[in-house]
N, C-alpha and C positions, 0 to 999 in steps of 0.2 A: 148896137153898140157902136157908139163915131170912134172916128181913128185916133182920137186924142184918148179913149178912154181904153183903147188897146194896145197901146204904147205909153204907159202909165210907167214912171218910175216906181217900182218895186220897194215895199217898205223894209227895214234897218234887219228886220227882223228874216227878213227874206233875202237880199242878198246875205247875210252870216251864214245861211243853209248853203243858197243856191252858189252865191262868191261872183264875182267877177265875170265869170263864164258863162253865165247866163244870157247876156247876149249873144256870147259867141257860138249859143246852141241852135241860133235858127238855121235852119236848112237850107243850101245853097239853092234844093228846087224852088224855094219861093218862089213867088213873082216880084220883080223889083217893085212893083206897085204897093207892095203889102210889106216890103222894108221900111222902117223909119229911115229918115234923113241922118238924123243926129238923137242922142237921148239927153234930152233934156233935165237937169237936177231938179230935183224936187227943193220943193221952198225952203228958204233957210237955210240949205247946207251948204253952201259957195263951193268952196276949191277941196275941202278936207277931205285926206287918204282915206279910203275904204278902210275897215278893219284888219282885214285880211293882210296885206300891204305892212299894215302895223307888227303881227304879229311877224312876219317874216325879219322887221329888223332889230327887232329885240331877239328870236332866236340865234339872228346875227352879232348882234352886240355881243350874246353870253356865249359864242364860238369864239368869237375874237378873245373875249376876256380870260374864257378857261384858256385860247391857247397862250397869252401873255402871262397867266400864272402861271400854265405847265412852261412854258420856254424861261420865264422867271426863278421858277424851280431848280428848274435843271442848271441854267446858270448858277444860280446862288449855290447849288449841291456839287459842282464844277468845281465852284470856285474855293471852295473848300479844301480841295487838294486829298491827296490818299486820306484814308484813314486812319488815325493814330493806334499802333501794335503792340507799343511798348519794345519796340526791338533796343530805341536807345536809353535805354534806363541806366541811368548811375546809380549803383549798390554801393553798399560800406563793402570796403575790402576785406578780406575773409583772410585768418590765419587757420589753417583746419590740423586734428590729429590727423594719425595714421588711419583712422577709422571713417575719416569724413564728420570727424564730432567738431566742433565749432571754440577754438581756443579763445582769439581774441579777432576783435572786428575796427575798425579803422572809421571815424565816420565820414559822408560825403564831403565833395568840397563843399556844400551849401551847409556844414555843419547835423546834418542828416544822417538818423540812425532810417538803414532801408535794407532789408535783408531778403535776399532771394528764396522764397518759398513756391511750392507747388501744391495739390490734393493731398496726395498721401503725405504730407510732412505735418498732417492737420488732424487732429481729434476725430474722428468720422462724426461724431454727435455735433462737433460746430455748424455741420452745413444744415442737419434737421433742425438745426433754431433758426438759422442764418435764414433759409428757405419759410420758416412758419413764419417769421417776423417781417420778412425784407422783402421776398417775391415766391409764394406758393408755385406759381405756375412756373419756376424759372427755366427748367429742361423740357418745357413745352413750347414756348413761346419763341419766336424770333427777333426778340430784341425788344419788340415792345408789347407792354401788355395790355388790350386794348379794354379790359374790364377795368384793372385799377387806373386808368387813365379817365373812363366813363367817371369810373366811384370819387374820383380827386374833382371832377365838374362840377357834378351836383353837390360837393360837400363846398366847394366855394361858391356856388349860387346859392346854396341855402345858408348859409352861415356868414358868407361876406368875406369870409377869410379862407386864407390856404391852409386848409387841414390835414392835407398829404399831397404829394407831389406824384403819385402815380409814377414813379422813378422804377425801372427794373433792375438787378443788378449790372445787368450790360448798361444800362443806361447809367450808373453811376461809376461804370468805371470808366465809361468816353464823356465824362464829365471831369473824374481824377485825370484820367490822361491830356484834357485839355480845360483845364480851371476856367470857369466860368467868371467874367465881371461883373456882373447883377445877376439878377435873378427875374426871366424876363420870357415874355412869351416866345419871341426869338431865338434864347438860349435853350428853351423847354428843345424848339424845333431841333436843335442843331445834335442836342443830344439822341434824339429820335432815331437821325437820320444815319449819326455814327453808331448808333448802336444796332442798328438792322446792316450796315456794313459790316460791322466787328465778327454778327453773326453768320457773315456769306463766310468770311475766310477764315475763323479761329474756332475750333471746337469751344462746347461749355466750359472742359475742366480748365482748357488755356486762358477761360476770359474768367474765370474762378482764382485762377494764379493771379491773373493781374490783379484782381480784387487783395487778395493776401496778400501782396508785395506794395500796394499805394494806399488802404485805407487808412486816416487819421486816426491816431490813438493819443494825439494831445503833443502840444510840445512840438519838439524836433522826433518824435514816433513815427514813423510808418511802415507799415504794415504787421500783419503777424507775432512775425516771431521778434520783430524788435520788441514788440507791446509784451509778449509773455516775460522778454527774458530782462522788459525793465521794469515790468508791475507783479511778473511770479517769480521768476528765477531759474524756469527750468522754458525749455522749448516747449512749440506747441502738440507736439503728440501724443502726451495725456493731460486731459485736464480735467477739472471739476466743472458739473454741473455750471455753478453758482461763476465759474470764472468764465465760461463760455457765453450764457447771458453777459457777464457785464462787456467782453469783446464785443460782441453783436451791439450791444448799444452804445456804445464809445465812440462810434465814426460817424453816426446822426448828430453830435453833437459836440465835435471831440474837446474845444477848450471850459466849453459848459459841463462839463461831466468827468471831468478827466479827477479821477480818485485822488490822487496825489494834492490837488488843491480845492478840489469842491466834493469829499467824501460822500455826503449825502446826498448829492444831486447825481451822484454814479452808482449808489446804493437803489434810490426809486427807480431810476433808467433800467437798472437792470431787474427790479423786481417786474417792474411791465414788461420786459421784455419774457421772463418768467410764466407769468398769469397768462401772454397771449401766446407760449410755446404749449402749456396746460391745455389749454381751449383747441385747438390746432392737432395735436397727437394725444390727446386723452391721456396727459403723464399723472401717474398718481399722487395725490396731492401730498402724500407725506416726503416723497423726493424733491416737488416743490419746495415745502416747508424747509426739510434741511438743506437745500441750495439757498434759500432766503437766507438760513441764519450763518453760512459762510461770510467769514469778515471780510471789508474789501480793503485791498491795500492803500496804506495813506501815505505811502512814499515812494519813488522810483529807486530801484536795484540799481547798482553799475552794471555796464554790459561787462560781460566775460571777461575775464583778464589770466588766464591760467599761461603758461610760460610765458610773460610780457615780454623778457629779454631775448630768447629766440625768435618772437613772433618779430619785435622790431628787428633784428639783425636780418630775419629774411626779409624783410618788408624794404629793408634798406640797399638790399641786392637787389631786385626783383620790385622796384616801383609803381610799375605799370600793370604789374598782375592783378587778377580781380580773385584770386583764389591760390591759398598757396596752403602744400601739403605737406607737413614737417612728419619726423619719425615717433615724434609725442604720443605717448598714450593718455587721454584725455581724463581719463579716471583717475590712473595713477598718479597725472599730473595734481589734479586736484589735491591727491589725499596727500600728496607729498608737501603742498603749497601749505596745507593747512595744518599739517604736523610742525613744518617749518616757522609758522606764525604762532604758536603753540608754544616752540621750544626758546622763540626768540622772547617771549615775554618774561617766560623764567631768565633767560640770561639778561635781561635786561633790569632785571630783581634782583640777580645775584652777583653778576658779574660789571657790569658796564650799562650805563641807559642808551647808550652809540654803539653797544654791539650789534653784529648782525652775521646773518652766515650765509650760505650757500650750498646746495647739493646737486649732485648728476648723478644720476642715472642709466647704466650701458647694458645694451643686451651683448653677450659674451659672444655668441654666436657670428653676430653682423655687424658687431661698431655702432648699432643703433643707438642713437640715445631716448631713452623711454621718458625719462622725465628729467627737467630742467630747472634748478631753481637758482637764478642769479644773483637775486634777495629778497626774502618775505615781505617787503614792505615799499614799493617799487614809489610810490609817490612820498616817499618821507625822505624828506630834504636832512634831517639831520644824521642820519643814514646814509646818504647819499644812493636811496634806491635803486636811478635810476643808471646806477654800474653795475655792470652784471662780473658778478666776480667772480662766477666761474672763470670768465679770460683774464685776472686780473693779474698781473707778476706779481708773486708774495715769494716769501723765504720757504721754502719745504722744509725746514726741519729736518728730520729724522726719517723722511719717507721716501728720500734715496738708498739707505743700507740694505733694501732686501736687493737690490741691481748689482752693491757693490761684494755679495755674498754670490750673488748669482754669477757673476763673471769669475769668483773664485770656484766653485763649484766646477766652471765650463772647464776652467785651467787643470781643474784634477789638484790644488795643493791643499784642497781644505775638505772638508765632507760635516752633515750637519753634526754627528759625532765627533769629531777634532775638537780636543784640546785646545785651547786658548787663553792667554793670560790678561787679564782687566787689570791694567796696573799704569803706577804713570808716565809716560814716555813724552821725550821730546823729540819734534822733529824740525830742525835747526832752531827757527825763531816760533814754533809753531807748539806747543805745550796744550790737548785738545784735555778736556774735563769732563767726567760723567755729570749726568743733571744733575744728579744730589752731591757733587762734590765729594762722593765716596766710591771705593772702589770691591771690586766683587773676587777677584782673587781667580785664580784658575778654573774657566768654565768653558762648559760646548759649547759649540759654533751657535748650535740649535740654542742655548740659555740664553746666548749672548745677543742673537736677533729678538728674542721673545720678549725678554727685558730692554733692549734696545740701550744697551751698551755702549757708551763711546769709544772708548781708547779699543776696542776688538776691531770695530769696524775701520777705524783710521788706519788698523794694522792694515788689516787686509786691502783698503784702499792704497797704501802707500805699495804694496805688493801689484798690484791691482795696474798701478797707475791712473791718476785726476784723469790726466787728457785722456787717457784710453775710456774711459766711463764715460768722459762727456761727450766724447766723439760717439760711443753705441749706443748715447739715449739720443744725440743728433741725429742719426742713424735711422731711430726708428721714429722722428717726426715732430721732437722734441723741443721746444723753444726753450733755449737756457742763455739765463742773461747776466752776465760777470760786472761787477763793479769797472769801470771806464779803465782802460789800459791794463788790467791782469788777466791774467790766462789761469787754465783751473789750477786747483792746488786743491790738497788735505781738506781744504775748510768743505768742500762742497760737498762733503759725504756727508757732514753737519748741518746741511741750509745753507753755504754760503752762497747761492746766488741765486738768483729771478725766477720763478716759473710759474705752472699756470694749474688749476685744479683740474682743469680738460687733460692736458697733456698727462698726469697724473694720473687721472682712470685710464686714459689711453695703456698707459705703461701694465699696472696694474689687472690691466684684463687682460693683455699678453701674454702677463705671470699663468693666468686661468687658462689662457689656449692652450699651456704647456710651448713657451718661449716668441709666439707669432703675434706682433702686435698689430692690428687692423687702425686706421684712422677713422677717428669720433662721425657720424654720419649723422646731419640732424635733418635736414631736406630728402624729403620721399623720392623725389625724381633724379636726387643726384647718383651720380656713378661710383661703385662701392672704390674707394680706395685700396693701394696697392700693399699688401701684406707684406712686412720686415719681420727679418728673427733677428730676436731681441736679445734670446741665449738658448742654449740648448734642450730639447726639451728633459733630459735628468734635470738639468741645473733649474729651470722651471719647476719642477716637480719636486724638488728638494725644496724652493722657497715656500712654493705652496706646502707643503706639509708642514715645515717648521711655524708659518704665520697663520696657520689652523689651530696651532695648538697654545695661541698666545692667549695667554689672561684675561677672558672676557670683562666688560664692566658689568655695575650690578644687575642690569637688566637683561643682561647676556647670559646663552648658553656657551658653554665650551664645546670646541671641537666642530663647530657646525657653519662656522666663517671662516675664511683665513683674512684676518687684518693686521693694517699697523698704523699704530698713530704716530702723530710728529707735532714736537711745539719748537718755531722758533725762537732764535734770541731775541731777549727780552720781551718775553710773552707778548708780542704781535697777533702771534696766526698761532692757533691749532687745529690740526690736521687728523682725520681718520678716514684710510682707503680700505674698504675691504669688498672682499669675492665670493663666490661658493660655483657651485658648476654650471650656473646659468645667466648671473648678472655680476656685473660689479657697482660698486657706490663709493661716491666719496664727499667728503662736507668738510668745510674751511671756517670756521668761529674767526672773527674780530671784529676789530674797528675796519671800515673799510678806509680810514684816514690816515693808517698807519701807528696812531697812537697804541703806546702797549697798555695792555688791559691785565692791571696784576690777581694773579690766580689763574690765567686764563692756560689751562695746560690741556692737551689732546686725549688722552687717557679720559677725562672728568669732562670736557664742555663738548668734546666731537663724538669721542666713541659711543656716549648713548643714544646721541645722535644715528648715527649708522647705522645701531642694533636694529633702533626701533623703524628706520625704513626698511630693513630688512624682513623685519615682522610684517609689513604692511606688502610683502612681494610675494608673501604663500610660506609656503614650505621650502627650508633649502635646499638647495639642490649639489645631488653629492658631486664632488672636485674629480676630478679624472683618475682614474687609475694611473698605478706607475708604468711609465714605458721602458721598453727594453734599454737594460742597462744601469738600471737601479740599483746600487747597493746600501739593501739593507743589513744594518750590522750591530754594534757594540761596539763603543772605542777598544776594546780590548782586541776586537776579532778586526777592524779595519789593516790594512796595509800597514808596517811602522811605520813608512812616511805620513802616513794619512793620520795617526793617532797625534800628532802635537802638530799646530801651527809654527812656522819655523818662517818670522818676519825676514824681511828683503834687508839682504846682506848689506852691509856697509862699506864703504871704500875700502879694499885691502882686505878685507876678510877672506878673498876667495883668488886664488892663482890665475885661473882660466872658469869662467860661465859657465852653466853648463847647457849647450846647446843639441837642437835635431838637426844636423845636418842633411838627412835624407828622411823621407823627404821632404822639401822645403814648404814654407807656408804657404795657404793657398793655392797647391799642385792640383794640377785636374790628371787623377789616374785611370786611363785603361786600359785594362787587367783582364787578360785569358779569366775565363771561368771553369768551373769543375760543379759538376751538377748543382747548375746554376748558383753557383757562391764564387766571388773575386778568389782569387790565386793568393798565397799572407804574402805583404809587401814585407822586403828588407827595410829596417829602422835602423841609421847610425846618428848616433848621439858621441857627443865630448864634453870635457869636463864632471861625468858626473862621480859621485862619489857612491860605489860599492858598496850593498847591493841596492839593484834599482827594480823601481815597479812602474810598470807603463799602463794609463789607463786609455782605452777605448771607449769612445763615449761614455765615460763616468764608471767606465766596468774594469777590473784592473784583468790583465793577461798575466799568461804566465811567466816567472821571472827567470831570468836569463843572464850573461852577460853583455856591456855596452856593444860589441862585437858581432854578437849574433842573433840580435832580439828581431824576430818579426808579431807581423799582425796581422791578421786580418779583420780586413774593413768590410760593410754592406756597401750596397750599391746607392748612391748620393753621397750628401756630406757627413762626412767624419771630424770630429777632433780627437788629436793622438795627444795624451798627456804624461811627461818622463818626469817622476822625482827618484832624486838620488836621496842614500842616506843622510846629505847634511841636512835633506830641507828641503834644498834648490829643484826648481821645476823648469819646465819648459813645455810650448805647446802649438802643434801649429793643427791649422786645419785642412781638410783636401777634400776633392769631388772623386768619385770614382764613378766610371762609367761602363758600359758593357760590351764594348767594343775586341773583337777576337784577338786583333792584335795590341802588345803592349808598349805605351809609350809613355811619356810625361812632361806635361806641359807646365810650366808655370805662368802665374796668371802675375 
């Protein structure tokens, strides 16, 4: 073999095996004799890189490339910023009852109904459809599903078109969270990548809420419970079948399907949605059947509206709140809102087409107010709905006299048994009229509130005195508002001035405390107001019993409310307040224009009114017992001063007043005790006229001479009341305290 034929360059075939190296294998013991010089190329080939050489920089190329797509990656997944949580979500503002039930909702600024939901606020059967139709694997997977992503490939390489998006629900809500601008392999990516983020940091059921709080349901809808409460009407926590299908398929396509404009395009959406929940959970096909023949709605509900007028008075304190908690009970509200829209169409038949009315609601106990109704028809402008008139100043009528009875009662001159005369009297320029322009002739105190009597009550108010009445219902919280420069008079035991139907049950459910008036409470978080006495509790307890026993109208029982109605002058306003031993209610009939409305009287357009909320509050609830110092009697068996009313004396009629000089009004006494009872205080009285009867707390003592009359008081407040034989009374009140030694302070 010559040396040219044993230094042969090696054929294509043989360095791919051998490589490069192959020369570099000969052994250093050679002989350099038996090394080649140089190796020579074999024909044809010139300069061209071995293969070997080749494949090393393509393995290079595809190192370089993967790391400019992972560093590409990562940049582009960077640059993206956190991922969207939904921490800043704008909700519709929420007015809620006391129960957390949902009154009235506000929409966004973007005009967006968006209401806060979570899992359990949801049908539990929504998410077994939601799941067979939308992403079977969804509490398996990490965001993305790498099977219906496969299935979504081959259905657009074989069909040419995009037949499903391989979308998981994570993936559609870091799509709502951040609205895609086409529909793009880019945005497939981007959705990908936040939803396998979404899944590092937020549980399923969190990124399940997000889903119910953002999916389109058509329109200004999203999510949930906007969609129930504007295509069903009720929340999502029970639903049908048939209504849970069509949610599930409303957000694939929500302005193409949306029932209220494309019925039957929301009708087959939801039957496929049906046919493949069937297929998926083995549902029996006759449940299918009748969730198919469930109708679907062809129009959008308003959202909630129950107390409008409250909901905006808080909303208008409290702006900024995303949730606000009133003392409303959401049910009652309802059935009150919708008796009231009921009652108003009859009056609007019968009486006036511009009438309209109002009711409240109080729990006796707390000043709560249970339900609200401002005006059954809050968007009718010829109404002027949107006044809520419970606050509205009207005339009260007739529904001052049970105050101005009660303040006589406290004084001791009157008892509901007392005689009294309805007959016509002037009082200077001031000549007051029963309604019917007739008069009733000598009756009890008790006849004359029950009938609601004028000339009785004017008595006893001019006894009474205006200012002194207006000053005790000021007293307890009262807004009363007099015609511009007069000060009160006579007229105001009639209506003569301003006031409010709140202030009114206020008063009213004081009657039911037995004399302690609480302020109206409508806001859950607010601080319970500070409790006034109003009057004593006999003198309480005497109105209540007398306005128990008033003349129910025809859909009333007797004896089981105590109420009183009131119509002003020239039939404006009719009024009916009543109580029992657990709520109070009151409702206001008119124009809220002030126009009067003829026929419109209290008795006939309020009182059945009242009844029938009362029906709608259970059973009523018995009035308190009488508290110590009651007396129940007979005009015959009463005190003689107590058996006839004996009006306030006239200029000259009387020599000298007759006054308590000891002890003075408003004394703070304390009194040694004697197993555990105050020591009887000296009482000196003047002017009175022989023989006199002194009542303690509404209880009369024993009778005695001006000279030598004592009492004894309990421990707190007392009032001492002296009538003498003509009439004439006097009355002051005092503290007594328990203190060993005796002293007395005037306050």
């Amino acid at each position: 073999m010559s040396d040219a034929d044993h230094f042969a360059v090696p054929r294509e075939s043989e360095v791919g095996i051998a490589g490069a190296g192959a020369a570099a294998s000969i052994s250093p013991a050679q002989s350099a004799s038996e090394q080649p010089a140089a190796i020579v190329p074999a024909k044809g080939t010139g300069n061209r890189r071995s293969p070997p050489s080749r494949w090393r920089s393509a393995i290079f190329a595809s190192a370089v490339l993967c790391v400019a797509i992972v560093s590409a990656s990562t940049w582009w997944i960077v640059s993206l910023g956190p991922p969207p949580l939904g921490q800043n979500l704008q909700f519709s503002r929420q007015v809620l009852d006391r129960h957390g039930h949902l009154l009235r909702a506000y929409a966004t600024a973007e005009g967006r109904w968006r209401l806060p939901a979570t899992v359990p606020d949801v049908d539990s059967r929504f998410f077994d459809v939601l799941f067979a139709y939308e992403d079977k694997r969804f509490r398996e997977h990490y965001g993305v599903d790498p099977l219906a992503l496969t299935r979504a490939a081959l259905q657009l390489v074989g069909s040419g078109r995009i037949r499903s998006g391989g979308s998981t629900l994570t993936m559609q809500v870091a799509r709502l969270l951040e609205p895609r601008t086409s529909r793009s392999l880019l945005a497939k990516l981007r959705q990908i990548v936040r939803a396998v983020e979404m899944e590092r940091v937020l549980s399923k059921d969190q990124i399940l809420s997000l889903y119910l709080e953002l999916a389109p349901y058509g329109g200004n809808i999203e999510g949930i419970r906007a969609a129930t409460l504007a295509y069903f009407g009720k929340e999502p926590r029970q639903l049908t079948l048939g209504q849970i299908a069509l949610l599930v398929a409303l957000p694939q396509a929500p302005e193409l399907r949306r029932p209220d404009r494309y019925p039957r395009a929301a009708r087959l959406a939801r039957d496929r949605v049906l046919d493949r929940y069937a297929a998926a959970d083995h549902v029996p096909a006759d449940e299918i059947a009748h969730a198919k023949a469930e109708p679907v709605p062809t129009a959008r509900r308003p959202m909630p509206m129950l107390a409008p007028h409250a909901a905006d008075r808080a909303r208008a304190e409290e702006p900024a709140a995303e949730n606000i908690r009133l003392t409303i009970d959401a049910d009652l509200q309802k059935n009150v809102q919708e008796l009231a829209s009921a009652r108003l169409r009859t009056l609007a038949q019968t009486l006036d087409p511009a009438a309209s009315l109002a009711i409240l609601v109080v729990d006796n106990a707390t000043g709560e107010v249970l339900a609200h109704v401002g005006s059954p028809s809050y968007f009718d402008e010829r109404r002027a709905g949107e006044i809520d008139m419970t606050e509205a100043l009207r005339s009260p009528g007739s529904t001052l006299k049970p105050f101005i009875y009660g303040i006589g009662f406290e004084d001791g001159f009157i008892h509901p048994q007392t005689l009294i005369d309805d007959r016509p009297q002037r009082y200077g320029g001031y000549e007051p009229r029963d309604f019917d322009y007739s008069f009733a002739g000598t009756v009890t105190v008790r006849q004359a509130l029950q009938q609601s009597l004028n000339m009785p009550a004017v008595a006893v108010l001019d006894r009474v005195g205006p200012s002194r009445l207006a000053a005790r219902l000021a007293q307890a919280g009262v807004t009363l508002v007099l015609p511009e420069g007069q000060s009160p008079g006579l007229a105001i035991g009639l209506g003569g001035l301003g006031t409010r139907l709140a202030d009114l049950v206020m008063l009213y459910s004081g009657i039911a405390r037995l004399g302690i008036v609480l302020p109206l409470r409508e806001r859950l978080d607010a601080p319970a107001g500070q409790a006034q006495r109003l009057m004593s509790p006999v003198a309480a307890w005497y109105v209540s019993d007398v306005l128990s026993g008033s003349p129910p109208p025809e859909n009333g029982v007797s004896g089981r409310i105590a109420f009183k109605t009131g119509t002003s002058y020239g039939y404006r306003d009719a009024w009916s307040i009543g109580f029992d031993g657990k709520h109070t209610v009151g409702v206001w009939v008119g124009r809220p224009d002030g126009e009067p409305v003829p026929g419109l009287v209290g008795r006939a357009a309020a009182a059945p009114i009242l009844f029938d909320v009362f029906a709608r509050l259970g059973a009523p609830a018995a009035l308190p017992p009488p508290p110590r110092g009651v007396l129940i009697a007979s005009t015959a068996r009463l005190p003689p001063p107590l058996r006839r009313f004996h009006p306030a004396l006239l200029a000259g009629g009387s020599a000298q007043a007759l006054r308590i000089l000891f002890p003075p009004n408003g004394a703070r006494l304390d009194l040694a005790t004697t197993d555990g009872k105050p020591d009887p205080v000296p009482l000196k009285v003047t002017g009175a006229v022989t023989p006199v009867t002194v009542l303690l707390n509404g209880a009369p003592v024993p009778e005695g001479e001006p000279a030598a009359l004592f009492f004894t008081p309990g421990l707190g407040f007392s009032r001492v009341t002296v009538l003498d034989a003509s009439g004439a009374s006097a009355s002051v009140a005092v503290r007594v305290g328990d203190n060993a030694a005796s002293r007395i302070t005037a306050r």
